[in-house]
C-alpha positions as CSV (number, residue, x, y, z in Angstrom):
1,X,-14.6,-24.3,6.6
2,X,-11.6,-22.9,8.0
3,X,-11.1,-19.2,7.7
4,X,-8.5,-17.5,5.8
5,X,-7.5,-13.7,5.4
6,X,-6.0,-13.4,1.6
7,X,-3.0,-10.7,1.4
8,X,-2.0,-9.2,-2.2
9,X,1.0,-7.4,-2.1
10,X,2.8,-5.3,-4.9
11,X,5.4,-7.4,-6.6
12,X,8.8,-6.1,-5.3
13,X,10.7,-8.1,-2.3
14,X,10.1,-5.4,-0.3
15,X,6.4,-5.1,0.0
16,X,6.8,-8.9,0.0
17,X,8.4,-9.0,2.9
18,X,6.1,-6.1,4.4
19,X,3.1,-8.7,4.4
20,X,4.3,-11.6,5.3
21,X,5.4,-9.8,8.8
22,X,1.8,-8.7,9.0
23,X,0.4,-12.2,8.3
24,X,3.2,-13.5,10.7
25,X,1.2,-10.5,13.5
26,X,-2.8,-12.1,12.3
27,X,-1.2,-15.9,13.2
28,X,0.3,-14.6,16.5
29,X,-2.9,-13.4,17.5
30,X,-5.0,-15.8,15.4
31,X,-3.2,-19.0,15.1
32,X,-5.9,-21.2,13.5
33,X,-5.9,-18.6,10.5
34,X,-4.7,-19.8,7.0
35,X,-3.1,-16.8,5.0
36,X,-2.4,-16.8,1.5
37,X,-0.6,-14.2,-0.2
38,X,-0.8,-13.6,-3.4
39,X,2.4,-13.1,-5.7
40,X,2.8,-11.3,-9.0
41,X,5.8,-10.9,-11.5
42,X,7.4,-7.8,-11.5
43,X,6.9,-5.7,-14.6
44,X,10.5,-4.2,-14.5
45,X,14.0,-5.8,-13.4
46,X,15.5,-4.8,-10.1
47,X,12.6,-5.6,-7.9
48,X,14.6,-8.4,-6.4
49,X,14.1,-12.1,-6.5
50,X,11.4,-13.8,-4.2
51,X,12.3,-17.2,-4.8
52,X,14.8,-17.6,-1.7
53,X,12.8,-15.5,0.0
54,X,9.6,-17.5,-0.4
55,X,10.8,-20.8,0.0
56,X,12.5,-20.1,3.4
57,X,8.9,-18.6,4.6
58,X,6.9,-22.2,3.1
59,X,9.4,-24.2,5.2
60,X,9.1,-22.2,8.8
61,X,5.5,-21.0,8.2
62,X,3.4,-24.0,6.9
63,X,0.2,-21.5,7.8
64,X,1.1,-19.2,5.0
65,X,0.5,-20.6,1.8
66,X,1.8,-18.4,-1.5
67,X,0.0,-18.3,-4.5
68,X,1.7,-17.3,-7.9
69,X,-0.1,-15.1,-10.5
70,X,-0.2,-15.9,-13.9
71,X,2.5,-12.8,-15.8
72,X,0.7,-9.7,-17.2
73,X,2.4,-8.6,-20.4
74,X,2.6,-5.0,-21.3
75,X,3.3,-3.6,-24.5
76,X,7.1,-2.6,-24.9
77,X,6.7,0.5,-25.5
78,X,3.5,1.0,-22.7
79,X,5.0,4.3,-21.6
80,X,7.3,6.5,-22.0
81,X,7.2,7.5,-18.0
82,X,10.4,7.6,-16.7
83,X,9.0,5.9,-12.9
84,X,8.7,2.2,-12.8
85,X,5.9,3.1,-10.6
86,X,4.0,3.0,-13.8
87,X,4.5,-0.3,-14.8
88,X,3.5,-1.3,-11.6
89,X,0.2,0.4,-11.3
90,X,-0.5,-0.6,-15.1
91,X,0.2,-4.7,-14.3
92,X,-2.2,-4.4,-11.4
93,X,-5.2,-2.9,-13.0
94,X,-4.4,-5.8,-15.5
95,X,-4.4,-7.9,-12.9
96,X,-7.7,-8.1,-11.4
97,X,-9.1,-11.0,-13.1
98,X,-6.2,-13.0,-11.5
99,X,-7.2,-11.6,-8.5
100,X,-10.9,-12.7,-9.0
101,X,-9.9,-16.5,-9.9
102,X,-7.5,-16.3,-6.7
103,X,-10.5,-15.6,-4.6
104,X,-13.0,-17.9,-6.1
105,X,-10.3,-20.9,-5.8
106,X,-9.4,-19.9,-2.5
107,X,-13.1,-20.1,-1.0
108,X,-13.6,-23.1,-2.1
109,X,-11.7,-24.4,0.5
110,X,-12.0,-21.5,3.4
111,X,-14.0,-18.2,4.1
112,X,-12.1,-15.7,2.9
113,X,-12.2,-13.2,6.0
114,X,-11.1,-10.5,4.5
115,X,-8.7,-9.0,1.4
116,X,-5.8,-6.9,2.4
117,X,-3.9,-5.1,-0.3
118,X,-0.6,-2.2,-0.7
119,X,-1.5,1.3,-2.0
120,X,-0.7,-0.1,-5.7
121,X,-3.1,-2.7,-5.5
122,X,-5.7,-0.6,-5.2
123,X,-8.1,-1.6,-7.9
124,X,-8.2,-5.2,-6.3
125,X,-11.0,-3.1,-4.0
126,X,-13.6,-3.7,-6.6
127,X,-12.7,-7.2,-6.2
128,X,-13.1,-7.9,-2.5
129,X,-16.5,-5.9,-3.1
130,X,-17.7,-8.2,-6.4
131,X,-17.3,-11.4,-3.8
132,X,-18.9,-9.3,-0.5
133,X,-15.6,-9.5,1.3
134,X,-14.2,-6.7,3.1
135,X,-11.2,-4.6,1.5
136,X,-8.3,-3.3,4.1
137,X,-5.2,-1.1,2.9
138,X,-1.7,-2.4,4.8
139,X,0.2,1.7,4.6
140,X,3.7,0.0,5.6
141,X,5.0,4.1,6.0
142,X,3.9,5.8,9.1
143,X,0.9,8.0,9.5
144,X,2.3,11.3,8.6
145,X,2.9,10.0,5.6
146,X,-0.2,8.2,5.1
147,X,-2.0,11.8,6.0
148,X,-0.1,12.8,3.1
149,X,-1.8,10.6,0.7
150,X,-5.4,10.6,2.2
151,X,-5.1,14.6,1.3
152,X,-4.0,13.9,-1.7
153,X,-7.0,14.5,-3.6
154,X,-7.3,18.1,-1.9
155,X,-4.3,19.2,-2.6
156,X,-4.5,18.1,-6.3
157,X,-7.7,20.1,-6.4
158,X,-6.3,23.3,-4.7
159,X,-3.4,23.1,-7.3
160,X,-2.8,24.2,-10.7
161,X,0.4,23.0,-11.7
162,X,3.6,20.5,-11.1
163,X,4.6,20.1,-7.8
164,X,7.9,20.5,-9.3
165,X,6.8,24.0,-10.5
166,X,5.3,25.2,-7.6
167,X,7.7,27.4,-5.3
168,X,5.5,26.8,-2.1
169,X,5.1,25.6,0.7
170,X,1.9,22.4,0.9
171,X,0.0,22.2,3.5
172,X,-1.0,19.2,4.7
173,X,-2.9,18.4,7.8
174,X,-0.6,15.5,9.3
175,X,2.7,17.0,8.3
176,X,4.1,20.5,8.9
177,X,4.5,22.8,5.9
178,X,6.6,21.0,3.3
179,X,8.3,22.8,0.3
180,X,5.9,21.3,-3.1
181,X,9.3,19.8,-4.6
182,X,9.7,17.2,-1.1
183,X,6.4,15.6,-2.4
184,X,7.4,11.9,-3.6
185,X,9.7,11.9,-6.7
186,X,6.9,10.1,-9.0
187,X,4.0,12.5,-7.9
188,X,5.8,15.8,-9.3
189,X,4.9,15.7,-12.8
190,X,1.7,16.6,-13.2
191,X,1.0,15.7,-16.5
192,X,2.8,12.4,-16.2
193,X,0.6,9.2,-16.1
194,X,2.0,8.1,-12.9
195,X,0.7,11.2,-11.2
196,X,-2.4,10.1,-12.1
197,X,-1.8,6.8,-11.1
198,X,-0.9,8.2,-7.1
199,X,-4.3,10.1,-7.1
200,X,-6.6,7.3,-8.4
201,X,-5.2,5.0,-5.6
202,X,-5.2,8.5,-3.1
203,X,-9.0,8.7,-3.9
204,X,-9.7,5.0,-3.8
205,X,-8.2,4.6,-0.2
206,X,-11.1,5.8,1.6
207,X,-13.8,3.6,0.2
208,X,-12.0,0.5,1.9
209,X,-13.3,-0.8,5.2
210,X,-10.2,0.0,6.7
211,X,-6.4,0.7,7.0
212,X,-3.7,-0.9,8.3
213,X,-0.5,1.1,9.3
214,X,3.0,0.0,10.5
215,X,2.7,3.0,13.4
216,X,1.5,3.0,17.1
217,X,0.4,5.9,18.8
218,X,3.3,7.5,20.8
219,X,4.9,7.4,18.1
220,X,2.9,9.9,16.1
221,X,0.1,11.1,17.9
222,X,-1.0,14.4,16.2
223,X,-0.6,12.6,12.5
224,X,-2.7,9.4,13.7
225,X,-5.3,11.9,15.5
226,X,-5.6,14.2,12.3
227,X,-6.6,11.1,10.1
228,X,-9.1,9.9,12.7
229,X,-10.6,13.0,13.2
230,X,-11.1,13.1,9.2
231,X,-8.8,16.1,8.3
232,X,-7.2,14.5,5.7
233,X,-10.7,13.4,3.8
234,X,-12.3,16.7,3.9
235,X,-15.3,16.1,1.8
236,X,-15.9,12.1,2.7
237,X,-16.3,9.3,5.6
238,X,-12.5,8.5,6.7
239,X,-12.4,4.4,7.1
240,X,-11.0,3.5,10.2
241,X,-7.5,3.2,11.1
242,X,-5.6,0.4,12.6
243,X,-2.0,0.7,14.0
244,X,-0.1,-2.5,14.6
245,X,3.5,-1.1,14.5
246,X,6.6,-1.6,14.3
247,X,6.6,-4.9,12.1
248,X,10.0,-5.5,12.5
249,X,11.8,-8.2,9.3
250,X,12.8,-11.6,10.8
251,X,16.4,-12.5,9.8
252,X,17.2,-8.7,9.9
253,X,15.2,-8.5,6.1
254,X,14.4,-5.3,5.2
255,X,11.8,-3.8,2.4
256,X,13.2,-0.8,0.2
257,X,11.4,2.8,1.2
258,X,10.6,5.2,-1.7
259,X,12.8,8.4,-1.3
260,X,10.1,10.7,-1.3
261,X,8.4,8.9,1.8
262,X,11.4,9.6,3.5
263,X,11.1,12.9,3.1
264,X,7.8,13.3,4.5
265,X,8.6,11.0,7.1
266,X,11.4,13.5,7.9
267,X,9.2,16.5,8.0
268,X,6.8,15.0,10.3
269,X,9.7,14.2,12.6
270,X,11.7,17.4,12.3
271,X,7.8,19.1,13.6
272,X,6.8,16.6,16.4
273,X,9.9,15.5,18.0
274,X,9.3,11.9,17.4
């Protein structure tokens, strides 16, 4: 059978858009590859609609093949979080048995190479594992920010309270000193389910076989070296990481950036002169 890679992105246009310029990169270099990407509905309006988007790629890319999800249904009154980020999370946990019947219909007809997901998608790892198939993160930020989230876990553990409380400085090995109230906007709530949400898919990230990261090396050199060197997993195996950037949007399309990711992207560049 032919061989396929399967990507699962979250359901916004943006991340959308992220992996079909990867699985636009595996065809470059791969051409007899199928990909299939794998779409879900948006739990919350203002994601932005795929349809256009989707159609135009089926009609210039007959190598990528798009696979709709059946919808998750949350409860209306599932949270009380004020992040969409929630929702998001919450439909994706849900939607791991989609993910399963995606996989098993899929190899029927290829070998499935491999699984690549976003950071939300995280509990589809248990999935890639369940069929033997290996499970890479696609980080579309750059590496200081991916340092960020790696450490995650540590800096939850040498914490007490909100991030929002705390009137400090973090310190995180790929990123100079950052004031506590930069971390990302959904993460400073500490009681807030969403924070939880950030640190379950933090500590999940290094059990994959690998991640992908829209960076290259002259761009951030110290940030990718601290990750490799396993800094930013202090008490585990760092997977290896894999920089194929910049992906840059055909048709001048561009994804949607979370505003706290800009701001540790800014503090990495304000420190290293990139």
């Amino acid at each position: 059978m032919e061989d396929a890679i399967v990507l699962y992105p979250s359901p916004a246009i943006g991340h959308l858009i992220s992996m079909v310029e990867l699985g636009k990169l595996l065809l470059t270099h791969h051409p007899s590859l199928s990909i299939n990407i794998l779409i879900t509905t948006a739990p919350y309006t203002g994601a932005g609609s795929t349809t256009p988007y989707i159609n135009h790629v089926s009609a210039t890319t007959p190598s990528i093949t798009f696979h709709h999800l059946p919808t998750i249904s949350l409860p209306p009154n599932f949270t009380s979080s004020p992040h969409h980020e929630t929702l998001t999370f919450e439909v994706l946990r849900l939607n791991n048995p989609n993910i399963h019947q995606a996989l098993q219909s899929i190899s029927k007809n290829y070998t499935v190479r491999a699984l690549i997901f976003d950071f939300f998608c995280a509990p589809a790892l248990t999935v890639a594992a369940e069929f033997g198939i290996p499970g890479y993160y696609f980080f579309t930020s750059g590496a200081a920010c991916l340092g960020g989230f790696l450490y995650f876990p540590t800096t939850h553990r040498n914490t007490t309270k909100s991030f929002k409380d705390l009137n400090t400085n973090l310190y995180i090995p790929s990123l100079p000193p950052i004031p506590a109230a930069d971390m990302p906007k959904p993460m400073l709530e500490r009681t807030d389910k969403v924070y939880d949400c950030f640190l379950d898919a933090s500590i999940e990230m290094p059990k994959s076989a690998g991640i992908i990261v829209n960076t290259f090396e002259s761009l951030e050199k110290r940030a990718i070296e601290v990750i490799t060197d396993g800094l930013c997993v202090p008490d585990g195996p760092t997977p290896p990481l894999y920089c194929i950037g910049p992906l840059i949007a055909a048709d001048d399309q561009r994804g949607g950036g979370g505003g706290g990711e800009v701001k540790l992207i800014c503090h990495a560049l304000k420190v290293y002169g990139c």
